[in-house]
Steps between C-alpha positions, in 0.01 A plus 500: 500500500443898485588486893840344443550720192473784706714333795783498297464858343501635831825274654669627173434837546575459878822321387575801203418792707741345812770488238428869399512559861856334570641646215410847674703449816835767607812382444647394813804780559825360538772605716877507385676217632725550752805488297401759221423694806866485655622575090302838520747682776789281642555693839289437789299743617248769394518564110331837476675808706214656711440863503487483900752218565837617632730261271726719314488517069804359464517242765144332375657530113821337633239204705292463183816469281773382750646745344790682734304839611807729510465461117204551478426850700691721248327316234107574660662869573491570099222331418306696802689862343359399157146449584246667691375161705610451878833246525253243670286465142805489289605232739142297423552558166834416440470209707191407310677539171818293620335211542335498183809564318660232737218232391585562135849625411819273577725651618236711768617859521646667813258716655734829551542405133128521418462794695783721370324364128133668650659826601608541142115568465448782725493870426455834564146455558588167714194310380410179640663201511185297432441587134884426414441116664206469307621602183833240496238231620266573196888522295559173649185336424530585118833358498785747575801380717572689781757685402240668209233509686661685796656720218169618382280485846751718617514713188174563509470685864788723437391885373718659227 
């Protein structure tokens, strides 16, 4: 009787301690389906501008966008006068911020639009773009339309 007692202490433990053990296993990571991937940028193509590539600002904004590039160029041209970051990262940002807007606002924006609305945001010390995105994201995130949060993002990188 003790032998059996014991037999069955030990296959529950076994059994406890392999439930312990299953319940300690990754989470298998899953990839975005092809569709939300083809929702994230609608052009074909390359969605970040290299530093090295030879593919112009404005012709990979007007890929990403599909928007016409001859509208574009004087747009990127005050955006890259108000800040002090090369017109390749203003490109990756502004493409970067597009879609985002795209994926939640209806109707999307136009990106000469967006841009002229960055270069609002520069000054005479040109700071980065960078902090300006991150600040209408956070805006965003809180709750602000665009319109506001662009507003005050833009504001906010501006010297008096």
């Amino acid at each position: 009787m003790q032998v059996t007692a014991t037999r069955y202490r030990t296959a529950a433990m076994t059994a406890l301690m392999a439930l312990a053990l299953s319940a300690c296993r990754e989470e298998e990571q899953t990839l975005p389906a092809a569709s939300e991937q083809a929702h994230r940028m609608p052009a074909q193509g390359q969605a970040w501008l290299d530093a090295t590539g030879d593919e112009a600002p404005a012709a990979f904004l007007a890929r990403v966008t599909g928007h016409p590039a001859d509208g574009i160029a004087p747009s990127l041209d005050r955006a890259t006068a108000a800040y002090g970051d090369s017109p390749r990262m203003i490109a990756n940002r502004a493409a970067q911020l597009w879609d985002e807007i795209r994926r939640k606002d209806d109707p999307p924006i136009a990106i000469a639009a967006l841009l002229d609305q960055l270069a609002a945001g520069g000054g005479p010390d040109r700071p980065s773009i960078g902090p300006v995105i991150q600040h209408y994201r956070v805006l965003r995130a809180q709750g602000a339309d665009h319109a506001a949060a662009m507003r005050a993002a833009t504001a906010e990188g501006r010297v008096p």
